[in-house]
C-alpha positions in Angstrom: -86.4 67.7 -68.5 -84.7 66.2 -65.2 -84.9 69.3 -63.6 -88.9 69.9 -64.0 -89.3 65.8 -63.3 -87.5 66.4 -60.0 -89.2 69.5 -59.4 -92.7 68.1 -60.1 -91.9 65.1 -58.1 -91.0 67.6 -54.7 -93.8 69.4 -55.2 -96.1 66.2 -55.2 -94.1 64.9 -52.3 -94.8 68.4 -50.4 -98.6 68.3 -51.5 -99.0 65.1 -49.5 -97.3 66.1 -46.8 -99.3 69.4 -46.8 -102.5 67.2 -47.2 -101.8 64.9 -44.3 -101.4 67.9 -41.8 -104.2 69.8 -42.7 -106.2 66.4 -42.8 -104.8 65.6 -39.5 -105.8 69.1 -38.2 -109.1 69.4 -39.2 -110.1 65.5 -38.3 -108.8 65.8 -34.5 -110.4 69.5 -34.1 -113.3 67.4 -33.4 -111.8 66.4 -30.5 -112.2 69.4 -28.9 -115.6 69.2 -28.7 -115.1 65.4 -26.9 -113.1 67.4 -24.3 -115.5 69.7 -23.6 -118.3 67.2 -23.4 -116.1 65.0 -20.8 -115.3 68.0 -18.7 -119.1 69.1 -18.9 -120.0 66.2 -17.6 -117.6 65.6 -14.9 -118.5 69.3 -13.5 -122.1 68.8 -13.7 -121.3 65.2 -12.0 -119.5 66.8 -9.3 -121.6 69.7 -9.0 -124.7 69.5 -9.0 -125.1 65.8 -8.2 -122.0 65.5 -5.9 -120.7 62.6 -7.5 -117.3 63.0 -9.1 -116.6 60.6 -12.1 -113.1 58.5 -11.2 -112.4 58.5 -15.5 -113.2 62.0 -16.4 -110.1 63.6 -15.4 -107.5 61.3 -17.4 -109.8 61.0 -20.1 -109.4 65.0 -20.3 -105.7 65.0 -19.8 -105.1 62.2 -23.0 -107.5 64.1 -25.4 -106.3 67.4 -24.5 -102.7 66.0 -25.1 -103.8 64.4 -28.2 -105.3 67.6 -29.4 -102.0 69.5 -29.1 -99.7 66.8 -30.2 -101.6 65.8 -33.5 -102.4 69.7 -34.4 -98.4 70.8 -34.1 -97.8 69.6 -37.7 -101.2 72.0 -39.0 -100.4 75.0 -36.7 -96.8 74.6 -38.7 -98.1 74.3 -41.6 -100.0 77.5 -41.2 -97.1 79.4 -39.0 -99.3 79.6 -36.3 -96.7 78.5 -33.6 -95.7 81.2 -31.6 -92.3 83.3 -32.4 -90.5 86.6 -31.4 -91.5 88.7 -33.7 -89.2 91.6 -33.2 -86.9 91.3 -36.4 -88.5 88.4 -37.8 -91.7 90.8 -39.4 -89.7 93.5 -40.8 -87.4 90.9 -42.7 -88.1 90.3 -46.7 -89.4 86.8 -47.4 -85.6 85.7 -48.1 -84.7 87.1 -44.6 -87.4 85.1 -42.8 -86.1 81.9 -44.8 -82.6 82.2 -43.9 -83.9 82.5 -40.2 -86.2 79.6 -40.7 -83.6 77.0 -42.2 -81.2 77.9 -39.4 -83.9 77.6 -36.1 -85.1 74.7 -38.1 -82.1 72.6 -38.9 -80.1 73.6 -35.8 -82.7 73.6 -32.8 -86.4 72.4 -34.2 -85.4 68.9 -36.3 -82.7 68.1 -33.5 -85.2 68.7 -30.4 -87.9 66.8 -32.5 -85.7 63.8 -32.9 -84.4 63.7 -29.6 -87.9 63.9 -28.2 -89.0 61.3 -30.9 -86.7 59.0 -29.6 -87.6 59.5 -26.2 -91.2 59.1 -27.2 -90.6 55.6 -29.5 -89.0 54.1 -26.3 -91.4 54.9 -24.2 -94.2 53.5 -26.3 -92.7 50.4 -27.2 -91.7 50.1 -23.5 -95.5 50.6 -22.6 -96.9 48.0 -25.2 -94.4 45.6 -24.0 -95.8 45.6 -20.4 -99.4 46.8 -20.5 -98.0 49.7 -18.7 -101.5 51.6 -17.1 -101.6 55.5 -16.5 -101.9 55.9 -12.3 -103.2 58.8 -11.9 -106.8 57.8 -10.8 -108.1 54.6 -9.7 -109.3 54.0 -13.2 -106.5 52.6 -14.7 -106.2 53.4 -18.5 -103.8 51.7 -21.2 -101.2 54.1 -21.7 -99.7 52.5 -24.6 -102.7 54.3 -27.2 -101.7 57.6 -26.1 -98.4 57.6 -26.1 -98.5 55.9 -29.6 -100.5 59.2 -30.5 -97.3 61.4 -29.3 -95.2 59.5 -31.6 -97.3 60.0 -34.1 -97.8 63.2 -33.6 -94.4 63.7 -33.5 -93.4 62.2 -36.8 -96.4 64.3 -38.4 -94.7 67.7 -36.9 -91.1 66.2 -38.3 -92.4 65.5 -41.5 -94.5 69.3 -41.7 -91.3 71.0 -40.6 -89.2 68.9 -43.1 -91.6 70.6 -46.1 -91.0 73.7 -44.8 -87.5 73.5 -44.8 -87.6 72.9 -48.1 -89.5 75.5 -49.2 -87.0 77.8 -47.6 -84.1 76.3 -49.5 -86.1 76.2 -52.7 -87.0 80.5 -52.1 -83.7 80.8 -51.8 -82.0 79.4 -54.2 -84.9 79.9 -57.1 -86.3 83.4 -55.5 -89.9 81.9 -55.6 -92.1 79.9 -53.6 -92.6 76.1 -54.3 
């Protein structure tokens, strides 16, 4: 009975886990089409009416570095990140675990904390002084958008987490969970 409770309970926990990326990555693949409509508009500013937009530019940079930071967790989730596929496609679905655990607990989840905790320090370091992103004369809060890397970041944590998981549940029961 404990067993099956337990199990039913991990798979509920990965369900919402699962749910949360792929509702994260289907909500901010809208936007992309922001993006494009800022850059369409700055070029058609600068070109054809010669008057560049001061905004446009960092408004690009944040949702283009929204995009990618909020859609790591659903590109994991669908193994969409890139890898060296060499070995890794001729291995059985145990051999692509083992590798998976290992890169996972030994370089992704340490690299993703250290960068977390890069990222929580500079965001609370932001909020406390107002800090404002310099690269144009426009000015913008930085604070939001480096709020959304730390979000981002836990999201991609939390995905790779559920994967790991998986693995160790493949290999010890020989079936997916």
């Amino acid at each position: 009975m404990l067993p099956t409770v337990a199990g039913e309970f991990m798979r509920s926990i990965l369900r919402l886990i699962d749910s949360i990326s792929e509702w994260t990555g289907k909500t901010i693949r809208w936007l992309c089409v922001a993006l494009v409509i800022v850059l369409l508009y700055d070029v058609i500013m600068r070109y054809v009416f010669g008057a560049a937009t001061i905004w446009a530019y960092e408004t690009a940079v944040m949702v283009g570095a929204t995009i990618y930071v909020m859609g790591w967790a659903y590109v994991h989730r669908h193994h969409g990140h890139v890898r060296v596929d060499v070995l890794y496609t001729h291995l059985s679905s145990r051999g692509k675990a083992i590798i998976d655990i290992i890169c996972g607990l030994f370089f992704l989840l340490p690299l993703l904390i250290i960068l977390i905790d890069a990222a929580v320090s500079y965001t609370w370091r932001s909020w406390l002084i107002g800090e404002r992103l310099a690269e144009t004369f426009w000015y913008p809060p930085a604070a939001p958008f480096r709020t959304m890397i730390v979000v981002g970041l836990f999201l991609f944590i939390l995905q790779s987490v559920a994967q790991i998981i998986r693995d160790l549940y493949l290999l010890a029961r020989n079936k997916t969970l």
